[in-house]
N, C-alpha and C positions, 0 to 999 in steps of 0.2 A: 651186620646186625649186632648189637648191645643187649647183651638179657642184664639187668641188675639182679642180682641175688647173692646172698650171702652163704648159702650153702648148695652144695651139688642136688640134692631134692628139690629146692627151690626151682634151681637153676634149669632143670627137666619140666619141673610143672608149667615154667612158661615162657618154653618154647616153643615153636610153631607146631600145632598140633602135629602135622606129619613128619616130627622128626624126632617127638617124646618117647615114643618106644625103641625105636633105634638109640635115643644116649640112652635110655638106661639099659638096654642090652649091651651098648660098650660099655658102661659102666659095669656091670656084671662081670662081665670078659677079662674086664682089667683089673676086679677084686678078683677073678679065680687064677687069673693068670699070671700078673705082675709077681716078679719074688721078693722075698720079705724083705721087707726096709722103705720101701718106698711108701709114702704117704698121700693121700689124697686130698686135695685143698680147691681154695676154689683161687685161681691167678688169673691175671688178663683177664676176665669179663668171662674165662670158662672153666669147665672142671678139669684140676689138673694131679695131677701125679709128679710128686718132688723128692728128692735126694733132702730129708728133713736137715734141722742144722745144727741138731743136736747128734749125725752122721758125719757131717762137712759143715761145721761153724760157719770155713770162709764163705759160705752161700755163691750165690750167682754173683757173679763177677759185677752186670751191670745196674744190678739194686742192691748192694751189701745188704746183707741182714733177712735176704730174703733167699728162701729154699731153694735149691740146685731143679730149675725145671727138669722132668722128663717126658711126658704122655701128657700131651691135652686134649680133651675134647669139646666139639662145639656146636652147633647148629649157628648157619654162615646165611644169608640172604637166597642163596640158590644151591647149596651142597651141605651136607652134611662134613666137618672135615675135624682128624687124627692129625694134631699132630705129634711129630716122634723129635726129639732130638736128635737120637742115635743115627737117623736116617741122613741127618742134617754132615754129622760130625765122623761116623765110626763107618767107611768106604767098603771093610770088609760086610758091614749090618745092610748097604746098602747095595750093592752087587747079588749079597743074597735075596734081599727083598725083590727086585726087578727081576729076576734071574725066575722066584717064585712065581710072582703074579700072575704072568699067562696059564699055570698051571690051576687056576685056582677064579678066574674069570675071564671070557671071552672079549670081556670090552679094554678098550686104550687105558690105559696107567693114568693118570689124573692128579699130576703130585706138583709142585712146589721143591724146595729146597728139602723144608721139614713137616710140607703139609701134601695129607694124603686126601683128595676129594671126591666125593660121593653123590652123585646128584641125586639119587635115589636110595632109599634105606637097602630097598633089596638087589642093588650093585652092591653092597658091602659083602666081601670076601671073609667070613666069620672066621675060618678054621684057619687062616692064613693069619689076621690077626690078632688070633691066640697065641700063636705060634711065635710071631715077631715081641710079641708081650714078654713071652719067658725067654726068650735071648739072652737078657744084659741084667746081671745083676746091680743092685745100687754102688759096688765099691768099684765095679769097672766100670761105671758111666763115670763114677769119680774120678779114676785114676786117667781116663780117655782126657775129659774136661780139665785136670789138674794139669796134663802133659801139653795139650793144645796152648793151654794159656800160658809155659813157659816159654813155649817156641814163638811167641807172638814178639816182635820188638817193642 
């Protein structure tokens, strides 16, 4: 599912009613949570969270000139879904994330590469991720994404 909107409030107000309070409770989560440097924007069709590029000029490798993704969020056709880079890229963020989950909900893990899915607001794991938000500061998701792409041929 596509919302068009140009900014993150937008972007909440129309979305499927049952899933407006839940983004912007992530959204809350990830303004208290995320550490500083990271930016909020709105990428891909959802709200997202970037390594800005006035931090990392070179940007995202596969859109030059556009902000280092990290944290998006979105309202999807049937799940609510996070996603995380870090989860995607940094094995030690994501041994612990899996590692955590049952700790923190009874139900099956619901993930993707780097998408975490939700099919009900009130499946979302709040304090869990809070928790995975303040992990990674913006220079080590740099330094992670800087090191991947030299190893790449």
């Amino acid at each position: 599912m596509r919302i068009e909107a140009e900014n993150p409030d937008q972007y909440i107000a129309q979305a499927p009613e049952g899933y407006r309070e839940a983004l912007a409770k992530l959204r809350q989560l990830l303004r208290e949570n995320l550490p500083e440097g990271f930016e909020e924007s709105m990428a891909y069709g959802m709200v997202g969270y970037v390594v800005p590029l006035r931090l990392f000029p070179r940007g995202y490798h596969c859109l030059p000139g556009q902000a280092l993704p990290w944290v998006s969020i979105a309202a999807q056709k049937n799940h609510l879904a996070v996603y995380h880079m870090g989860l995607y890229a940094d094995k030690e963020l994501l041994d612990w994330f899996v590692a955590e989950y049952p700790k923190h909900s009874a139900r099956k893990l619901d993930m993707g590469k780097s998408c975490l899915r939700f099919k009900k607001p009130e499946h979302v794991p709040w304090e869990l991720l809070a928790e995975l938000f303040r992990k990674r500061r913006p220079e080590q998701w740099v330094d992670l994404y800087s090191a991947t792409l030299e190893r790449k041929p």
